[in-house]
C-alpha positions as CSV (number, residue, x, y, z in Angstrom):
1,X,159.3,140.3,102.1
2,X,158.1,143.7,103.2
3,X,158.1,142.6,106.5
4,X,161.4,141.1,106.4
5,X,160.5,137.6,107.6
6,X,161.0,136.1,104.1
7,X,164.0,137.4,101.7
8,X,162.2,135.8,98.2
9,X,158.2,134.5,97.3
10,X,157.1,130.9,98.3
11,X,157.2,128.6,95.5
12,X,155.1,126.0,97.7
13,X,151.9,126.1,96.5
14,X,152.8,127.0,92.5
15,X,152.4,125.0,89.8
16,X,151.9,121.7,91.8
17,X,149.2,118.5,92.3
18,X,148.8,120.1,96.2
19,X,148.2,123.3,95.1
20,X,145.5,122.7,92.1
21,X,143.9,119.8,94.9
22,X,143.8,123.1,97.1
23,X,141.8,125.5,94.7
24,X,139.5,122.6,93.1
25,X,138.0,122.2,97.1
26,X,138.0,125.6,97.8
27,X,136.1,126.3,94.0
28,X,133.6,123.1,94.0
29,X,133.0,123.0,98.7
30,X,130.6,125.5,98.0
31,X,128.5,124.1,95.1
32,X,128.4,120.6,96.7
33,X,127.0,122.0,99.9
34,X,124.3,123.9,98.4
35,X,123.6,120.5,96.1
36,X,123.7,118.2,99.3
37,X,121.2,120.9,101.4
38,X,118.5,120.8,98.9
39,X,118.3,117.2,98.3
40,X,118.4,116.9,102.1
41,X,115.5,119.4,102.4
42,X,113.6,117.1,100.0
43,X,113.9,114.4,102.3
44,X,111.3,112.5,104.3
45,X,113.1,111.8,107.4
46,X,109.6,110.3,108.3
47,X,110.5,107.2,107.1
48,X,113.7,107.1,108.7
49,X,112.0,107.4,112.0
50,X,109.8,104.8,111.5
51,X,112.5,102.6,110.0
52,X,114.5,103.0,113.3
53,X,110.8,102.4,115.5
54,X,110.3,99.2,113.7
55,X,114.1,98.1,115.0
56,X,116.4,98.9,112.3
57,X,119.6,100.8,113.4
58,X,120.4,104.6,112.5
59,X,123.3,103.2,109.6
60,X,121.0,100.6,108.5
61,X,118.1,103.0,108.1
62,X,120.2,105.5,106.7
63,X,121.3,103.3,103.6
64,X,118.2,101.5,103.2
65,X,115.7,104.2,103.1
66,X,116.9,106.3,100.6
67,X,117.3,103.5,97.9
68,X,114.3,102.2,98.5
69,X,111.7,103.3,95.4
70,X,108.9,106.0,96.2
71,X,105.6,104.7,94.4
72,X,104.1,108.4,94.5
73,X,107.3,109.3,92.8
74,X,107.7,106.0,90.2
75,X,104.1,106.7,89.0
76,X,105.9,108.5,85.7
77,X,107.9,105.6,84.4
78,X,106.7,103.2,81.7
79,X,105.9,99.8,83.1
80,X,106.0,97.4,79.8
81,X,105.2,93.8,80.6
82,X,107.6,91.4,78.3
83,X,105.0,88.5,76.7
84,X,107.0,85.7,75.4
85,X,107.2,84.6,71.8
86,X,103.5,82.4,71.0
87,X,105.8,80.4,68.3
């Protein structure tokens, strides 16, 4: 406008699924970074060589070892053993 390449303000981005899309990525990038960098500094990419020495490929390694359950970290949960009913 006050360069004289437009004659009236865009109406593009106002008030529209693109626009609120737009500013919820811009907002949350920044948070989800910082979330995904300290669980990655956590990470014992240890096992993920060793997973990949003993054969497995990078994906396979990738999905497996995270899921698989850390005794050294499990020691906190209740382990009840279920004794059936001596009726």
């Amino acid at each position: 406008m006050g360069v004289g390449l437009i004659k009236e303000p865009s109406t593009l981005l106002v008030y529209n699924d693109l626009s609120v899309l737009v500013v919820l990525i811009y907002v949350y990038f920044p948070f989800a970074t910082l979330a995904l960098y300290a669980a990655l500094e956590k990470f014992d990419f240890t096992q993920l060589n060793a997973a990949q020495d003993l054969g497995a490929r990078p994906d396979q390694a990738f999905r497996h070892i995270p899921a698989a359950p850390d005794p050294d970290r499990d020691h906190h949960r209740l382990h009840l053993r279920v004794h059936p009913d001596p009726r």
